[in-house]
C-alpha positions in Angstrom: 80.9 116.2 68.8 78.6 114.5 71.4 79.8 111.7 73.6 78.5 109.5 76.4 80.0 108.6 79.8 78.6 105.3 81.4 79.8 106.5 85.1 77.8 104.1 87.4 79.6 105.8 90.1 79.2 109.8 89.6 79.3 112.1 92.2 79.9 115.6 93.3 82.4 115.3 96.6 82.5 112.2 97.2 85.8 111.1 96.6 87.1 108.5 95.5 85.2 106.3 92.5 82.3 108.6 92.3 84.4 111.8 92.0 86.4 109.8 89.1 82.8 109.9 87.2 82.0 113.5 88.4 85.5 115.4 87.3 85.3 113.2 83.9 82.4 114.9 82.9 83.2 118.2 84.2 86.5 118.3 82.0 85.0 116.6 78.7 83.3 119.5 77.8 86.5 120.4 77.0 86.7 118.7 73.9 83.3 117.8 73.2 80.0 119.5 72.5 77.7 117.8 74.0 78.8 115.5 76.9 76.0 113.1 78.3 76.6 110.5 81.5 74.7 107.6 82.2 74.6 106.8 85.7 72.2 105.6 88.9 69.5 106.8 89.4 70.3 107.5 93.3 73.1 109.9 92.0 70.3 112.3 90.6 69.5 114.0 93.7 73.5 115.4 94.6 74.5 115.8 90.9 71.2 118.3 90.3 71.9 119.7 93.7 75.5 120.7 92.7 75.6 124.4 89.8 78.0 122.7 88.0 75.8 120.4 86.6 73.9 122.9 84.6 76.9 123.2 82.7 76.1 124.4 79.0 76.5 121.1 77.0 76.2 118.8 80.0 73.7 116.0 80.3 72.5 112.8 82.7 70.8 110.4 82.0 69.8 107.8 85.1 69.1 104.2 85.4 68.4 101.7 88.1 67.1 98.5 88.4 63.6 97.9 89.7 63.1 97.6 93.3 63.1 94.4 93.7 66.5 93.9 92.0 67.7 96.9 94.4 66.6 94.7 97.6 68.5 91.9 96.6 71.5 93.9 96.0 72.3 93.9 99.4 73.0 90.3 99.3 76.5 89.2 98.6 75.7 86.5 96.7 73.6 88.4 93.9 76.2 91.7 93.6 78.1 89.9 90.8 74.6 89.5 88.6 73.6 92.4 89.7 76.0 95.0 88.1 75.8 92.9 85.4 72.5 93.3 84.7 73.0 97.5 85.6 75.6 97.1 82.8 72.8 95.7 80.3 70.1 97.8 81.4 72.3 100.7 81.1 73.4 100.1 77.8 69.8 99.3 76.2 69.2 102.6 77.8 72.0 104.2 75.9 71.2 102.1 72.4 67.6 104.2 73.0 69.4 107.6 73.6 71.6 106.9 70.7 68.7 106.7 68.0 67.5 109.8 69.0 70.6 111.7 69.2 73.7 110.0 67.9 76.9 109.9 69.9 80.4 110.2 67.8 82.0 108.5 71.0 81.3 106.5 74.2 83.8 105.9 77.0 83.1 103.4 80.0 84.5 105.1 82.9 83.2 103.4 85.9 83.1 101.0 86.9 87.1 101.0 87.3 86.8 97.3 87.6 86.2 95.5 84.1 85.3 92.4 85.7 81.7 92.6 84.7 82.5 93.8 81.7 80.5 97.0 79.2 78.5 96.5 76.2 78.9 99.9 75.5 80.5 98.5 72.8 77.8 97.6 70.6 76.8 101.3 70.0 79.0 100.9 66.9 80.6 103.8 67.6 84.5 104.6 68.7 84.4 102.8 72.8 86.9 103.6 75.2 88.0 102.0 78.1 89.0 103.2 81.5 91.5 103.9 83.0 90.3 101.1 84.6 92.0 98.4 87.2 91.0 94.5 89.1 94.2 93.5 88.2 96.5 93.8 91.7 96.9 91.6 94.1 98.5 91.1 97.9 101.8 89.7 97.8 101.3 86.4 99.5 104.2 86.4 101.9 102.0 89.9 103.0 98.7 87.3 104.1 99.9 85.9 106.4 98.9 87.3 109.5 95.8 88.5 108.0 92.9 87.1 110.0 91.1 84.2 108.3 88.5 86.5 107.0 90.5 88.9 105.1 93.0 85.3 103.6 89.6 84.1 102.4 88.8 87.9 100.6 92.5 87.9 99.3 91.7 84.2 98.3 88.3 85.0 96.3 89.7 88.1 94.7 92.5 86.0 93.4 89.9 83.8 91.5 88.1 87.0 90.4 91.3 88.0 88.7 91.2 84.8 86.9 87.3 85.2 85.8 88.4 88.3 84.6 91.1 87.4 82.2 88.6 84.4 80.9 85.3 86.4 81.2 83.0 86.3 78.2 82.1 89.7 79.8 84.9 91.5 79.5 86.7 89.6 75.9 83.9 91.2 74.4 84.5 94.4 75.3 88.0 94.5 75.0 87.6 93.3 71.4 85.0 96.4 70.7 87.4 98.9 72.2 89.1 101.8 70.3 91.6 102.4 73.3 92.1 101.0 76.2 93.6 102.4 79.7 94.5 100.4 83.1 95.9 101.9 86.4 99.3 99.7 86.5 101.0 97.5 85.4 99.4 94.9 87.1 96.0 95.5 85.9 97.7 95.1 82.2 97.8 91.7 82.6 94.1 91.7 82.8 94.1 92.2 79.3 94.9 89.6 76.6 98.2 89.6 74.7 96.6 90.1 71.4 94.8 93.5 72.3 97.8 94.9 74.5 98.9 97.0 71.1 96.0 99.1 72.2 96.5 99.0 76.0 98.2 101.8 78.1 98.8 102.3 81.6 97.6 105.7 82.7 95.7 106.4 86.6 92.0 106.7 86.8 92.5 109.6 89.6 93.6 113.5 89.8 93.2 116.3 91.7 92.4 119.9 90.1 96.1 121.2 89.8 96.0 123.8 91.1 97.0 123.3 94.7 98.4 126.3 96.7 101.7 126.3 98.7 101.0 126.9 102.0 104.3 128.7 103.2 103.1 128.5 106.8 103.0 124.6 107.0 105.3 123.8 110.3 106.2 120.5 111.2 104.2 119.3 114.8 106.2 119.6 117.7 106.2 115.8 118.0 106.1 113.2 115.5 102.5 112.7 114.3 101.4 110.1 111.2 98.0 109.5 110.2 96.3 107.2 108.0 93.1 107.8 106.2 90.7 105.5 104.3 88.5 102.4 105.5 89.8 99.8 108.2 90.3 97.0 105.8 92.8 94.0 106.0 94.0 95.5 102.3 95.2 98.9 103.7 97.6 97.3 105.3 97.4 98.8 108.4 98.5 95.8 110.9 102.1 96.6 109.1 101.9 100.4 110.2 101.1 99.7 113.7 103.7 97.2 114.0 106.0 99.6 112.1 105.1 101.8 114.9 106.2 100.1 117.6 109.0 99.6 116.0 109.8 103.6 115.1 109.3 104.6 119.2 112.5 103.0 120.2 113.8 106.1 118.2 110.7 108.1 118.6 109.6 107.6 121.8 106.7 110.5 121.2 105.7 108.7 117.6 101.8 108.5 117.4 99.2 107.1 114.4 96.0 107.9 114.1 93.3 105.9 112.1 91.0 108.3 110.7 87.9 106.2 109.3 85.8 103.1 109.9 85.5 99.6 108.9 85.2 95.9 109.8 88.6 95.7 110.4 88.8 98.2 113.9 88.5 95.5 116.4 91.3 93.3 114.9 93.3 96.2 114.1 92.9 97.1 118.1 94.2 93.6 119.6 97.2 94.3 117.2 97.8 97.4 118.7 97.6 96.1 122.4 100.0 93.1 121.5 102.4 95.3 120.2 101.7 97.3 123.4 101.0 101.1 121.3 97.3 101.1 122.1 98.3 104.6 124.1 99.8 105.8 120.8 97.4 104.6 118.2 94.2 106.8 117.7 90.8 105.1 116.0 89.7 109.0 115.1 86.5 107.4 113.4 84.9 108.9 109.9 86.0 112.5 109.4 83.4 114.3 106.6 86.4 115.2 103.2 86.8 118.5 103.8 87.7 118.3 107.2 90.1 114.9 106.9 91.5 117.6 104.2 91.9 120.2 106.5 93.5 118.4 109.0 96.4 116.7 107.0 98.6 119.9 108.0 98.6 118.8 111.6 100.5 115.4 110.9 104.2 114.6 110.2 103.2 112.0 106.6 100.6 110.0 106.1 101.2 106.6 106.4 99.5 104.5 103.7 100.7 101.0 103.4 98.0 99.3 101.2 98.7 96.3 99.7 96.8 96.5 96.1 95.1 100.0 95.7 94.8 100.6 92.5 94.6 104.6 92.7 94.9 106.3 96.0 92.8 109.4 96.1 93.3 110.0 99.5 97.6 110.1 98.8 97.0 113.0 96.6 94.8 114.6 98.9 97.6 114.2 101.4 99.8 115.7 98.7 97.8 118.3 97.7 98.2 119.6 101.3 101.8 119.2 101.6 101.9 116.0 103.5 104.7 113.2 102.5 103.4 110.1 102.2 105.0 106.4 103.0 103.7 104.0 100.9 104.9 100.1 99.9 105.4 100.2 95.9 102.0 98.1 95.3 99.8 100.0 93.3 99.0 103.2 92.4 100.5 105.2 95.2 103.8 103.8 94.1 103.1 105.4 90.7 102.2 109.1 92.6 104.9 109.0 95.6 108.5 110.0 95.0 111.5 110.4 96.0 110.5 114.7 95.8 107.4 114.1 98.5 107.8 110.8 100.6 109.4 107.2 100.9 108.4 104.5 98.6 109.0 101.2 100.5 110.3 98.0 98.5 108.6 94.7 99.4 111.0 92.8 96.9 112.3 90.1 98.1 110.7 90.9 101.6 109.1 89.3 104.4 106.3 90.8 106.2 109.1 91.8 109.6 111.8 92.7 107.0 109.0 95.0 105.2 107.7 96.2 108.8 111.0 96.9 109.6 111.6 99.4 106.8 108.2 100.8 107.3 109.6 101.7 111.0 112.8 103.6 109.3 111.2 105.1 107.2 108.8 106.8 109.7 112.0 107.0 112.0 113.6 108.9 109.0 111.0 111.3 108.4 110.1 112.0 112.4 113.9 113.2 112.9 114.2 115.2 109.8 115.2 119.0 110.7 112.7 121.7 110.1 114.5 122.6 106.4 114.5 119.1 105.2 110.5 118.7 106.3 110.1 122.0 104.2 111.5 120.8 101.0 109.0 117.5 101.3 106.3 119.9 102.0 107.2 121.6 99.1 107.2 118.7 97.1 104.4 117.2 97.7 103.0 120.5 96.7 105.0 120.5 93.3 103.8 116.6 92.6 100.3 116.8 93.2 99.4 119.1 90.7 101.5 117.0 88.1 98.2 114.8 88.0 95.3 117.3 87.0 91.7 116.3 85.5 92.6 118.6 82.7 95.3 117.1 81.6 94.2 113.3 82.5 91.1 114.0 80.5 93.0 115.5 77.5 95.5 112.5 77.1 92.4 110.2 77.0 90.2 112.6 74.9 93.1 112.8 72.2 93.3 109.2 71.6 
């Protein structure tokens, strides 16, 4: 059997979307002969770099726009017609490929977002979709003390969830579909009623399953929590600092530490100095994978209070290294995070100080837990992370 991947983001250690393109082509050659992936050109450079993509049966192919197009990328205002026409050059690109050497399937893996929708459809051969996800959104009652900027984001995305559900780019596609697969249940309502019988939640990220327990993982000697990911009114993270000042009346010793970059920072500092923790909060800066990886054994949980991610990759890194996670239950960390390897907390019927407030207990909670009870998270969070493998992520699609 040969199939084709259209993975616009594909890419060996990267994390996060791109590694969703690179492990789905690793593990197809599972159940396929031939496995071929369509993504940009600018990928070609690390994917050759990397052995693995000499794998027997594995194939790229690469596509960009011309220059020009590329340029005017970098304008906001042309993005949305500019990965739709990636989308159409892509597929005329695959419609080539495919008279030369047929595929027996196609799947659109990334984008995760359907919002600009796939032709890959009009192959005329079985298409599936995803996992893919759009479909969350911020509480409102959450937006509140955003700064304007990130209410006018929350505002826009709101409409984009709308176009979606309407989009004569993305009916079409749903209608061609075999199977099709969304992160939550929130991204289900992205697709119409009539082509739900089809539909099934399922997460667009894994890890490799096969993570080792590290039986000398000790607590640190005082409560440390981290956070890891961009600065970005969505993460959340004006509720963990708060939380924070909240959780040192109980842990005096409590610290966070910020480990990434984004436009966010310089708000995210004036909240830390009115809540009077800038001594306790930590803007670490970008941290290369490997090494944010490495360091997750240092820290008491991570603290990861997003407020629509659709996946997470970075909570089952954090598992994968025996780290609880805190989390709100938004999303897809809600879906990974348990009872077994962290605190899920409710926003149901919550205010943004009620929610804050139970953010703070639950750090309190996990900062005072003895040495034993620590171990059996850390043990845990081992034991759930490898519940989500590639392998078998890949097989439950492949098998549809």
């Amino acid at each position: 059997m040969r199939v084709l991947l259209s993975s616009y983001a594909c890419e060996p250690g990267k994390g996060s979307e791109p590694e969703v393109g690179w492990q789905r082509a690793l593990h197809m050659l599972a159940y396929a002969d031939e496995v071929w992936v369509l993504t940009r050109s600018n990928n070609q450079t690390v994917i050759e770099r990397d052995p693995l993509s000499r794998k027997q049966g594995l194939h790229f192919l690469y596509f960009d726009l011309p220059p020009w197009v590329l340029k005017l990328k970098k304008q906001a205002w042309f993005l949305p017609l500019y990965f739709i026409l990636w989308q159409w050059g892509a597929y005329r690109l695959a419609a080539w490929r495919h008279r030369i050497t047929p595929f027996d399937r196609v799947y659109h893996v990334t984008f995760v977002s359907m919002q600009f929708g796939s032709f890959m459809g009009r192959l005329g051969v079985p298409f599936i979709i995803g996992p893919i996800a759009g479909g969350e959104r911020a509480p409102l009652r959450l937006r509140r003390s955003m700064p304007i900027r990130g209410k006018v984001t929350e505002f826009l995305r709101d409409l984009g969830i709308i176009f979606q559900r309407y989009s004569p780019l993305t009916r079409p596609a749903f209608a061609a579909a075999e199977r099709i697969y969304v992160t939550t249940a929130d991204s289900l309502r992205l697709v119409p009623p009539k082509w739900r019988y089809k539909t099934e939640v399922q997460l667009a990220i894994a890890t490799h399953g096969l993570a080792a327990l590290n039986d000398k993982r000790r607590p640190p000697h005082s409560p440390r929590f981290a956070f890891a990911g961009q600065l970005i009114h969505l993460k959340g993270l004006h509720l963990a600092i708060r939380a924070l000042a909240q959780a040192r009346t109980a842990l005096p010793d409590a610290t966070l530490t910020l480990i990434g970059a984004g436009p966010a920072e310089k708000w995210l500092r004036s909240v830390a100095m009115r809540c009077g923790v800038t001594h306790a909060v930590e803007f670490a800066g970008q941290l290369p994978r490997q090494e944010l990886v490495d360091s997750f054994g240092s820290y008491t949980a991570l603290v990861f209070p997003s407020l629509h991610d659709t996946g997470g990759m970075v909570v089952l890194e954090a598992l994968s290294q025996g780290l609880p996670v805190i989390c709100l239950d938004l999303g897809g960390p809600s879906v990974i995070v348990n009872e077994s390897c962290g605190i899920v907390v409710s926003t149901k019927d919550a205010d943004e100080a009620q929610i804050v407030t139970r953010i703070a207990n639950a750090m309190i909670s996990l900062g005072t837990l003895s040495a034993a009870e620590l171990k059996r998270l850390f043990m845990g969070a081992h034991a759930r992370t490898n519940e989500f493998s590639w392998a078998s992520l890949t097989k439950h699609i492949a098998a549809c």
